[in-house]
N, C-alpha and C positions, 0 to 999 in steps of 0.2 A: 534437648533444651528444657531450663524447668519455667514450667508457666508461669508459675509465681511471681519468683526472683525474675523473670524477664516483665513482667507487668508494674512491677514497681518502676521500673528507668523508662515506661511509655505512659503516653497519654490515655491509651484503650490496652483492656486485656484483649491478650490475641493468642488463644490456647491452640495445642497441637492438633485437637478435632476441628476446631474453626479453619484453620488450614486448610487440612486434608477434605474437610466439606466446601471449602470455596476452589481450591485446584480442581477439583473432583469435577464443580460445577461448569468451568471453563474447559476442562477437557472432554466433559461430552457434548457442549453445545457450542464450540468454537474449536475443537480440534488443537486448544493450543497445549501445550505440555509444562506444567510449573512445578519446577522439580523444586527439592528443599531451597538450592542456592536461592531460590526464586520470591521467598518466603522474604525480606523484606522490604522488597520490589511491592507486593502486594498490602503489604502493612501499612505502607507509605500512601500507595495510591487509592485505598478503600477509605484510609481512614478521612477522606478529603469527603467522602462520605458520609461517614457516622459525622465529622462536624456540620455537615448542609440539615440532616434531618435530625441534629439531636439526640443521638442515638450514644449510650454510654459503653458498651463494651462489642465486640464482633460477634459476639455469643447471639445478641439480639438482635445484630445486623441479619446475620443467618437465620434466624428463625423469620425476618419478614421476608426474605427470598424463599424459606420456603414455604408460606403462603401464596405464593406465587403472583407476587406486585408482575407483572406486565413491564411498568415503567421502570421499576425501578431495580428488574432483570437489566434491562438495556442501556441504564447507567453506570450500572456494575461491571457488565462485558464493556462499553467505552473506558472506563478507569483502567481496565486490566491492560487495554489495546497498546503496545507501545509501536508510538509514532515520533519516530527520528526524519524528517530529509531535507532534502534543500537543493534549488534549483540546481541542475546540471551536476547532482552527485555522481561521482566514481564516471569521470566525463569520456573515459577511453571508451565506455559502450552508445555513447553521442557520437563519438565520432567514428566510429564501426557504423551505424544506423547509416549517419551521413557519408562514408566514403564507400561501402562495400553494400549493403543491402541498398539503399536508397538506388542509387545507378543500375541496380541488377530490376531493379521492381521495376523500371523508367525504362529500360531497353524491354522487359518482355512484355510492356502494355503499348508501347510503339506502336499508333494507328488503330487504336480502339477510341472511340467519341467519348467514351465517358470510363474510362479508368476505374478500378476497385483496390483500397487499400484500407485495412484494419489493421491493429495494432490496440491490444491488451494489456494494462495496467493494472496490474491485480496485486494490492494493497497500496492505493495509491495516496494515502494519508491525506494530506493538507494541500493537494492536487499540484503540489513542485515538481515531480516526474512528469505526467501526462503534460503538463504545460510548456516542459522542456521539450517534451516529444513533437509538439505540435509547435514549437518555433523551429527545430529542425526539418522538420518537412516542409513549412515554410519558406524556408533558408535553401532547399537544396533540390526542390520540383517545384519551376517558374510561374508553372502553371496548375497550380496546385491548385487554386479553384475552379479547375474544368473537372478535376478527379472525382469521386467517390470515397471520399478519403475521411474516418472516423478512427478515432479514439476513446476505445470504452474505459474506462477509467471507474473499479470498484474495490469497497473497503465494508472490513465488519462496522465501523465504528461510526454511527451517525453524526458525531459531534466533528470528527473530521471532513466530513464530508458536506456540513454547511458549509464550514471554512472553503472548504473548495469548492464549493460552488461561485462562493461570492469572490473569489478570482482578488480578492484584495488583501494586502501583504504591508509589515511595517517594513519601511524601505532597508533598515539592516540586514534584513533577510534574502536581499539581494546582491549585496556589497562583493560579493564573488565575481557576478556576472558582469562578463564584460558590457565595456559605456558603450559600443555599437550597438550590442545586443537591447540593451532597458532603454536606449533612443528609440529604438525600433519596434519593439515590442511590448514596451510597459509605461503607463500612465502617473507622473506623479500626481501625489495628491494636493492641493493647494485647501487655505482655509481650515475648516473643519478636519478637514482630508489631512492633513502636511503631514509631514514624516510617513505618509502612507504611500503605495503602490497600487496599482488594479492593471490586469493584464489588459492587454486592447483586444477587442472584442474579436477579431479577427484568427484572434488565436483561441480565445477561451471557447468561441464558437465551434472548434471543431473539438471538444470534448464532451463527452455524455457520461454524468455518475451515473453509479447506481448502487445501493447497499446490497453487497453480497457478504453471505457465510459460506468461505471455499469448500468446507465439510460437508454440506449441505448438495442438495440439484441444485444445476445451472442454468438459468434463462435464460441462454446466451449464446448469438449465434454465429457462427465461423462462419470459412474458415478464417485465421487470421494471418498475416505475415509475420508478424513477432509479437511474442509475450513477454512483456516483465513482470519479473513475479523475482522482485532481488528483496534481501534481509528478510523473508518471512517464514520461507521453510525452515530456520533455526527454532522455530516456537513450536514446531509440529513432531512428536514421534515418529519415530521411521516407519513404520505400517502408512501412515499418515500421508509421510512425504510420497513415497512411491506410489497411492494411488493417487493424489495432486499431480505427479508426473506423466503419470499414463494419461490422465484427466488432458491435459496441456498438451501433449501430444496427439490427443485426438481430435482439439480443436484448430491444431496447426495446422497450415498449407503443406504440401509435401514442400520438404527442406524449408520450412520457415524456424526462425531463432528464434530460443529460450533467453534469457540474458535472467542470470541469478546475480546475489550480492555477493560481495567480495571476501566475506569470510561460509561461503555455501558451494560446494563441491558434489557432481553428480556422482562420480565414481564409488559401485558398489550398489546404489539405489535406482539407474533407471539406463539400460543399454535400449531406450530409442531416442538416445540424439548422441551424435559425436562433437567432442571440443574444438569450436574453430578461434579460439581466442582466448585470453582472458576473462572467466568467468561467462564464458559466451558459448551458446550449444546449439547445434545444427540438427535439426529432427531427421534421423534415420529415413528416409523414403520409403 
């Protein structure tokens, strides 16, 4: 590409070293992998950047990262973060949780007072998965607050995971879900509020964020029953993926499930889980 002639038809020059210095930057402190295609994915969502601090070209965006701004590292990794979801995506692995795992955790804790059940949500964006997860378990163990029953739910990207904390949602972003389901589990907003949703506490209660970098050590403690960890190994190199694999494997229960996204295949990268489904993996014993 010539710098030039591509700096004339943009708002900011964005040279081939500005690039290769900001991919650079995200793949060794986020693990993510930003190959050329990638390049105006990144142009788009930095430069939302340069217009917040006034900043005219990328050349001098890069030189205040590499004085090493603290903050304004961890504006930069949230811009790069892409955060796609919405309640009850790619729903066949809701209803595996709820027909096939869910009954199996429910017969072998049979007669234990206080039951243990975790479940991993790793990249859980704007907290529409984990929230999904926990109206499913709601929905499908009666007695679900006699359990021991948490949802860790963690993401690189701090600015997602206010969102998801505050559990509140413009009601379009529900319109999928069925009317049983938002009577029963979600709060419209009235006044101030209208056009808004907030989940009911009952549900958001059994989630706990927390800011993680999957590249990074984990504070984090098993084992668990299932992990989701869908749409994110697409952003990671394969050396990358494979140890994230082994990683999630080691935090699982024996035979606890993987559940990845639906354009993410283990085959070739990690023989300790077998396929019992659609995008759905059984950890090796």
């Amino acid at each position: 590409m010539n710098d030039a002639s591509s700096s004339l038809k943009k708002e900011f020059r964005f040279t081939d070293e500005d690039f290769a210095y900001l991919s650079d930057l995200v793949g060794r402190n986020a693990g993510i992998n930003l190959t050329d295609d990638k390049r105006e994915l990144v142009y788009g969502r930095v430069a939302k950047r340069l217009r917040i601090l006034g900043i005219r070209n990328f050349s001098d965006y890069c030189e205040l990262l590499r004085q090493g701004s603290n903050d304004e590292f961890t504006h930069f990794i949230n811009s790069i973060t892409t955060n796609v979801t919405s309640f009850f995506r790619e729903s066949h692995h809701f209803d595996y949780l709820a027909n096939h795992i869910l009954p199996a955790i429910v017969r072998k804790n049979a007669g234990i007072a206080h039951p243990r059940l975790r479940i991993w949500s790793a990249g859980c964006s704007t907290g529409e998965e984990p929230y999904s997860i926990a109206m499913v378990l709601r929905e499908n163990i009666r007695d679900i607050d006699r359990w021991d029953a948490r949802i860790l739910a963690t993401d690189l990207d701090s600015n997602v995971l206010d969102i998801a904390k505050s559990a509140e949602y413009p009601a379009d972003r529900v319109q999928q879900v069925a009317e049983e389901r938002k009577k029963r589990w979600m709060l419209k907003g009235t006044g101030s509020k209208s056009g808004r949703i907030k989940i009911r506490p009952e549900v958001r209660n059994m989630v706990h964020y927390k800011q993680l970098n999957l590249t990074e050590s984990w504070p984090v403690n098993g084992p668990f029953d299932c992990i989701f960890f869908r749409n994110v190994a697409i952003y990671f190199k394969r050396d990358t993926q494979v140890s994230l694999l082994n990683r999630f494997a080691d935090r699982l229960d024996a035979n606890g499930t993987l559940f990845v996204g639906h354009a993410e295949s283990l085959i070739g990268i990690s023989n300790r889980f077998v396929n019992t489904g659609l995008t759905i993996h059984q950890k090796v014993a």
